[in-house]
C-alpha positions in Angstrom: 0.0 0.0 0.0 1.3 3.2 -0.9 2.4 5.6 2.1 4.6 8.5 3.1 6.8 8.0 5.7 6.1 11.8 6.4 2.0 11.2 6.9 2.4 8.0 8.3 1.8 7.6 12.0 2.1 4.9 14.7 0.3 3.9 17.3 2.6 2.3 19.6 1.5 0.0 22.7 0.3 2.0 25.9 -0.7 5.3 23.5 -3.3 7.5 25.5 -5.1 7.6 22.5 -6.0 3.7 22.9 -7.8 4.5 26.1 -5.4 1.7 27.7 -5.7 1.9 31.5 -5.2 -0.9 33.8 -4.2 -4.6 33.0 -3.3 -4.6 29.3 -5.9 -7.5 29.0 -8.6 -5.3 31.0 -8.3 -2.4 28.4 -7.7 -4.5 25.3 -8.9 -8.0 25.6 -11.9 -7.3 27.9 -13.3 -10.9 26.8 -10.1 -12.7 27.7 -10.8 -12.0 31.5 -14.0 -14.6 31.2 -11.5 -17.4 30.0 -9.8 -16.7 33.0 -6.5 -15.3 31.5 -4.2 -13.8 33.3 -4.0 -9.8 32.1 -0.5 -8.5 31.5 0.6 -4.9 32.9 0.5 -1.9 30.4 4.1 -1.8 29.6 6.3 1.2 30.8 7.6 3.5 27.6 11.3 1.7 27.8 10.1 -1.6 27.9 6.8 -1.6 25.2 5.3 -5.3 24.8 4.8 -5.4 20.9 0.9 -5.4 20.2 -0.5 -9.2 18.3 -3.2 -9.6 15.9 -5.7 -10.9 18.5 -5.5 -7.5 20.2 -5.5 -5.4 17.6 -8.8 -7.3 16.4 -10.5 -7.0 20.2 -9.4 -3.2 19.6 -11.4 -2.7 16.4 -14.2 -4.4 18.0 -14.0 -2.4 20.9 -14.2 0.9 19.2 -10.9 1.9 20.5 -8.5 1.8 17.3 -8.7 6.3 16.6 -8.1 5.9 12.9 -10.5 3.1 10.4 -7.3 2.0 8.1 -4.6 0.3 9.9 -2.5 -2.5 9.8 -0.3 -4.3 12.2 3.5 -4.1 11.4 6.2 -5.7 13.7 3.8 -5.5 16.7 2.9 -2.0 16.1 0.0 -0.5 14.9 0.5 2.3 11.6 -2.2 4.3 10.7 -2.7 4.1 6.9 -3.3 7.3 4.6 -5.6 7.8 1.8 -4.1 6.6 -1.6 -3.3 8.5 -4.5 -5.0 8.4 -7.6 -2.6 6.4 -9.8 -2.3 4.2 -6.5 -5.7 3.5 -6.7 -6.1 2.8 -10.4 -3.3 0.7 -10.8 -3.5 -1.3 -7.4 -7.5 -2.3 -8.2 -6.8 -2.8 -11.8 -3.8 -5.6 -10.9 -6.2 -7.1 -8.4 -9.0 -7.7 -10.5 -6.5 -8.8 -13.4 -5.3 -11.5 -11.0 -8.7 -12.8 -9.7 -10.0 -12.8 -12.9 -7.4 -15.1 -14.6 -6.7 -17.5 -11.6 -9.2 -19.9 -10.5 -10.9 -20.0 -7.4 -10.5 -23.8 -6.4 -6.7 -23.3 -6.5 -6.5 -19.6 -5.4 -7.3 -17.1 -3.2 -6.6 -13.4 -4.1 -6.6 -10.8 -1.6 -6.9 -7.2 -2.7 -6.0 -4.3 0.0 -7.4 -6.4 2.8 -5.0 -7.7 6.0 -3.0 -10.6 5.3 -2.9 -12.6 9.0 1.2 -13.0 8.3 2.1 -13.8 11.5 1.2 -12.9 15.6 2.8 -9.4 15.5 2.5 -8.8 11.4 -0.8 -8.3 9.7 0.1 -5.8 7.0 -2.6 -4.8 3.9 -0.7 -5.5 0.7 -2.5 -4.1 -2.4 -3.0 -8.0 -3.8 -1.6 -11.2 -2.6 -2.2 -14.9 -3.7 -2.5 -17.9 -1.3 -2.7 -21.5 -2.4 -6.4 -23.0 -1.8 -7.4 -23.8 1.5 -9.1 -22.4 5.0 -7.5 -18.9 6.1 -5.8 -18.9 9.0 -4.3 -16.7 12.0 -0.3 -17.4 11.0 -0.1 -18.0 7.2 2.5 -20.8 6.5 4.8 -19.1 3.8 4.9 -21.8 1.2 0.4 -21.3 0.9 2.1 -17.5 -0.4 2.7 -17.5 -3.6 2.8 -13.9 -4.3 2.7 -10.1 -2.7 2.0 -6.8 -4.6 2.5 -3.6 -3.7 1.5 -0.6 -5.8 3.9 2.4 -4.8 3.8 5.9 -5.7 5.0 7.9 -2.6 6.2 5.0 -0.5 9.0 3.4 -2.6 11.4 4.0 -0.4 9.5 2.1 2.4 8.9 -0.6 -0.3 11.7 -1.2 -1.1 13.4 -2.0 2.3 11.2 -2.5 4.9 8.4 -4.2 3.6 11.0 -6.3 1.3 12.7 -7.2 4.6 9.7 -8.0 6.3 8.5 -10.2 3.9 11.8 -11.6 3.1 12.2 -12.3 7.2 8.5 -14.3 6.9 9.9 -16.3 3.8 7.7 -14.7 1.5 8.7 -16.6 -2.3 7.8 -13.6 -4.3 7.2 -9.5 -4.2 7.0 -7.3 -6.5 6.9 -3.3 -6.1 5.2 -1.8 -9.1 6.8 1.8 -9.2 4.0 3.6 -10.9 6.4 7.6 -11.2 9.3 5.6 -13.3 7.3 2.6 -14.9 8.8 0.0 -13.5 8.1 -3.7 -11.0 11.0 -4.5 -8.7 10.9 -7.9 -8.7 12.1 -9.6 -5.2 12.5 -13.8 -5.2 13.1 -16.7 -3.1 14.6 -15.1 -0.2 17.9 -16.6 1.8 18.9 -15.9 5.5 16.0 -13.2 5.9 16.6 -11.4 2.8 16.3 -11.1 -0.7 18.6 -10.6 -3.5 19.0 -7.6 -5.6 15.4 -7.3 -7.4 15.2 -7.7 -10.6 13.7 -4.4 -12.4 11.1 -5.0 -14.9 9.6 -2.1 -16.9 6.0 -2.1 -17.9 6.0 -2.8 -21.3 7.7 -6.7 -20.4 5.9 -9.4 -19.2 6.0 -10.4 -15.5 5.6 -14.0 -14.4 5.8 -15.0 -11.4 7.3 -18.3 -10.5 4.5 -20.2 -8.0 1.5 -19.1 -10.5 1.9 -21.6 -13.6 0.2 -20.0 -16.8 -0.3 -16.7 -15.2 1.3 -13.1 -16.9 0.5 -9.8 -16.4 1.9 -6.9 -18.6 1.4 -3.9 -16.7 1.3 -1.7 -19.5 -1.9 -3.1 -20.7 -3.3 -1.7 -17.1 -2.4 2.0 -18.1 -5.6 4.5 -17.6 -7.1 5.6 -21.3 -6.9 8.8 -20.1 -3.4 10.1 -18.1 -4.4 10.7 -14.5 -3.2 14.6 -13.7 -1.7 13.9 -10.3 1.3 15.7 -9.3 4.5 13.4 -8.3 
């Protein structure tokens, strides 16, 4: 999803804005206390306990999450800005491409909804594709077959921390579709928590990825009829 750095804001554990106050499961997980959990102390500003995917769901439900579009990254909650226009066209246009061409028995496609990753990682990609099968709270890498992100403003970011994080979770494949300089970075089969140099492929060549048989997308063929006036 694109995003600027600049605009982007976190919402780190123990935040007034939360309404946290008493027991961490108290304020956050008000259920948990009928199953008898034990709730864990709000933890002091030096020593912040990274937020899971369970709490940040019981927060949504709760009404107590201040902003509607957010996603969970490394145990912290980022607020997500509104998207660009060329974000918008080009990030909807590659996820109906996708669900279109790939079928439903063997896929699932996801388009700019959370991706349960891990505990402390639910990000919102712009498309993904999982193998066939139930969805679950911790996604086993190899039912990922492929991540998109559409970036305009938040390349930068792309590039190395969501590469990194999905490199980290064993993620096969993600691309970064650079809409300003017409071009996918194209990041593969990752080794030690990282991937190698991406390969760059501009819009006019076709893009196949690897765990999708039969399945290619020219991103040129996506381009609006009509140049969308948007400044860079």
């Amino acid at each position: 999803m694109s995003r600027s750095r600049a605009r982007r804001r976190i919402i780190r554990w123990g935040a007034e804005g939360l309404g946290m106050t008493g027991a961490r499961a108290d304020a956050i997980l008000p259920s948990m206390n009928d199953a008898a959990v034990t709730p864990r102390p709000i933890a002091r500003e030096a020593t912040r306990l990274p937020i899971t995917m369970d709490e940040v769901l019981a927060l949504q439900a709760a009404g107590k999450l201040p902003y509607k579009r957010t996603q969970l990254l490394d145990g912290e909650i980022h607020e997500m800005p509104a998207d660009g226009l060329r974000h918008i066209h080009y990030a909807m246009k590659i996820g109906r491409r996708i669900g279109a061409s790939l079928p439903e028995d063997r896929y699932f496609v996801g388009v700019q909804t959370t991706l349960h990753l891990s505990r402390y990682n639910g990000p919102s990609p712009d498309v993904y594709v999982l193998s066939a099968g139930p969805l679950v709270k911790e996604t086993p890498p190899e039912r990922i077959l492929l991540i998109v992100e559409v970036a305009s403003t938040s390349l930068t970011d792309d590039l190395r921390d969501s590469a990194s994080r999905y490199a980290r979770h064993d993620v096969a494949e993600f691309w970064v579709v650079d809409v300003r300089n017409r071009v996918t970075f194209v990041h593969r089969t990752p080794r030690n928590g990282a991937y190698p140099t991406p390969a760059r492929i501009a819009f006019e060549e076709t893009l196949k990825p690897t765990l999708i048989p039969d399945f290619t997308l020219r991103i040129a063929d996506l381009d609006p009829a009509t140049p969308i006036d948007e400044p860079d």
